[in-house]
N, C-alpha and C positions, 0 to 999 in steps of 0.2 A: 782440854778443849772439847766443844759439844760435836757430836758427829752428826751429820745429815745423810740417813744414807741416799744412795745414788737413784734409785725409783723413789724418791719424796715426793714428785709430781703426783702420782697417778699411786701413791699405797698409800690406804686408808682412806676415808672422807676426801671426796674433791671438793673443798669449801673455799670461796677464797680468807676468809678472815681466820680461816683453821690455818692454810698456808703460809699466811700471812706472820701469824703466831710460831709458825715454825722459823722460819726464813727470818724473821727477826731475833730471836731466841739463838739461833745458829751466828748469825752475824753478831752479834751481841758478842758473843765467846769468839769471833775470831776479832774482832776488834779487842779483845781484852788481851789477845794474845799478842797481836800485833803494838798493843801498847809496851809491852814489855819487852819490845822488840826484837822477838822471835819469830820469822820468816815461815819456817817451814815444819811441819808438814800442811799447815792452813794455806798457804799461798797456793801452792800446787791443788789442792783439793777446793777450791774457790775458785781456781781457773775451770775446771773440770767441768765444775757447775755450770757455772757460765756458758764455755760453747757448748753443751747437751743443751741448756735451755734456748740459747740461740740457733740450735739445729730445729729442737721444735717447734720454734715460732715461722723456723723456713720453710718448715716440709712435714707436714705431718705423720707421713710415715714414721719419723723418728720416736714417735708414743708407742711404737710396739717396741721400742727394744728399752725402754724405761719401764718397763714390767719386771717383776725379777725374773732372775736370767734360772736360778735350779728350781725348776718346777717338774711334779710327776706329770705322765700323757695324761691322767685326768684334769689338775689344773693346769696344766698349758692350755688344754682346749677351752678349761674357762675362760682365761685370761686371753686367748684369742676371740671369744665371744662379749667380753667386758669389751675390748681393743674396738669390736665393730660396732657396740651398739653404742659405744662414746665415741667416735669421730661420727656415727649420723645422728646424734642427741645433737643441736646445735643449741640447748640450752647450758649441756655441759662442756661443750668448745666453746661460748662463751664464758662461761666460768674459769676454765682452762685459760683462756687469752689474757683475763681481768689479770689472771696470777702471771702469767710470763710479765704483763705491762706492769707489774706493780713489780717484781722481783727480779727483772731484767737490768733496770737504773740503778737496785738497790747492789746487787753486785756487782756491777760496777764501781761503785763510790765503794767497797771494798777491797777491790783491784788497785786503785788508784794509789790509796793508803799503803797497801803493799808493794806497789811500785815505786813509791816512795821513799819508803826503807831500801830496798833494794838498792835503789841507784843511791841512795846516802851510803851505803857501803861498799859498793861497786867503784865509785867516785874515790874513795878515799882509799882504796886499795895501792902497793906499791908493788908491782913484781919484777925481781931481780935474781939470775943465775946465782946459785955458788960455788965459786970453782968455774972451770971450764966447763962449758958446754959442746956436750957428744952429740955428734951425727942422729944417734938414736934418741927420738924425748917422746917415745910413747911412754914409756915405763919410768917411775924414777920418783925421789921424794917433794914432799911440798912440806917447805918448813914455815909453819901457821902465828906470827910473833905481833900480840895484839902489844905496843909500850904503853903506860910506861911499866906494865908485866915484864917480868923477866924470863918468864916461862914462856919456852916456846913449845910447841907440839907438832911431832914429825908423822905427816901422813905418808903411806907409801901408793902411788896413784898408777894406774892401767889406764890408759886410753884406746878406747875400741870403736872401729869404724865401721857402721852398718848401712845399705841403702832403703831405700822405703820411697818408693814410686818417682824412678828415675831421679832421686837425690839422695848425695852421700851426708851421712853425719856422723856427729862423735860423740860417744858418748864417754864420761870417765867414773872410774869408780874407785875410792878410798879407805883406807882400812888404818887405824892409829898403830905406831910400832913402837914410839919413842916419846920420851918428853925431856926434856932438858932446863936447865937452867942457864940462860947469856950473862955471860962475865967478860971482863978485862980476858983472862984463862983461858973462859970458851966459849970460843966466837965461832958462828955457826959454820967458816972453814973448819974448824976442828971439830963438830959435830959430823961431817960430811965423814971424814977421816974415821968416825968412831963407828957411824954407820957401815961404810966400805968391810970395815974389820970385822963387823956382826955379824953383817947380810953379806957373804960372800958373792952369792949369786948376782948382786949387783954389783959389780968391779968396778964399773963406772958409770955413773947413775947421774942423768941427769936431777938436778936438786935446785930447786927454786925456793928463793925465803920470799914468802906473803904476809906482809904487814900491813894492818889496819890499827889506827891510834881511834878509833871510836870506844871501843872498850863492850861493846854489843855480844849476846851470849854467841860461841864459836859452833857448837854443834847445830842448833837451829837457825842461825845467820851468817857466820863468819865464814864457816868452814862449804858452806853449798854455795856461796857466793864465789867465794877462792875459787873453784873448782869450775866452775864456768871462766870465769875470768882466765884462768891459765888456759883453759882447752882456746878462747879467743887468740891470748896472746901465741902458743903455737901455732895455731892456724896460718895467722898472720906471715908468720918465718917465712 
């Protein structure tokens, strides 16, 4: 997929039909991406865009920090001198505007697309305990089973709670340990048990099986979707 980077605004030519060429060329590749319905890492970086361009349509100040960020004291001070003589050019804050008004809808109608997939796998998500469930369910596995695959894949998942401006969150994080095959044999109880026996340090691990019968790739969709999804369903407890 095509990268845009983060100062695209305001490095190189402020044109708008130069911008325009970017910003379509860019979404071009994440729609190509999102056709083959991989999520991530274009969702997240498409979001990103979005509110930076919606901050600078609010507040102009936000055009100084869309400059690159490792500059030596000599081009800093250019690029603090570029910064003032384009917010008083009012011919190039119009030019500047033309591109927010033209690439502000156009990201959106990219979001939309990707919220769509999202919630088509969000929606069809099932999550269910294996085994008893411990007291403790920050730590513990997530077993990932797309049917009619037989192959499951065991993530082992942290959930870490941070605050950021008088609000708590959660973040989780996952790391693959295991992969198995479901049979009549072995059924994800006796995956649980084989895990137990490996990873001692989890004696008793909370483990949730997450299945999605869409069939959608797991590392770029399945598995970032899971992963929200369960930090929800904890919550909720």
């Amino acid at each position: 997929m095509k990268q845009l980077d983060q100062d695209w605004l305001t490095k190189g030519l402020i044109d708008f039909e130069y911008k325009k060429y970017l910003i379509m060329s860019y979404l071009k590749s994440v729609n190509e991406t999102f056709e083959e319905r991989k999520l991530y890492p274009p969702l997240s970086e498409l979001f990103l865009h979005y509110r930076n361009l919606k901050q600078i349509k609010q507040n102009k100040e936000f055009l100084r920090g869309s400059f690159p960020k490792e500059l030596s004291k000599a081009d800093f001070d250019k690029a603090e001198l570029i910064y003032k003589d384009l917010i008083e050019d009012d011919k190039l804050m119009r030019e500047i505007e033309d591109i927010l008004s033209f690439a502000i809808p156009e990201f959106e109608k990219g979001l939309e697309v990707g919220k769509e997939i999202y919630e088509d796998v969000d929606q069809s998500l099932q999550i269910e305990p294996v085994g008893l469930e411990p007291l403790y369910t920050d730590e513990g596995y997530i077993m990932l089973f797309q049917p009619p695959d037989r192959v499951t894949h065991v993530y082992q998942y942290d959930i870490t709670i941070f605050h950021q401006a008088n609000e708590k969150y959660r973040g989780i994080h996952t790391k693959l340990v295991e992969t198995y095959s479901q049979s009549i044999t072995n059924t994800f109880n006796s995956m649980k048990m084989g895990l137990i026996r490996k990873y001692p340090e989890l004696p008793n691990p909370a483990t949730y099986l997450i299945s999605s019968p869409l069939g959608y790739p797991e590392k770029e969709t399945v598995l970032p979707v899971a992963q929200l999804a369960l930090v929800r369903y904890l919550s909720a407890k």
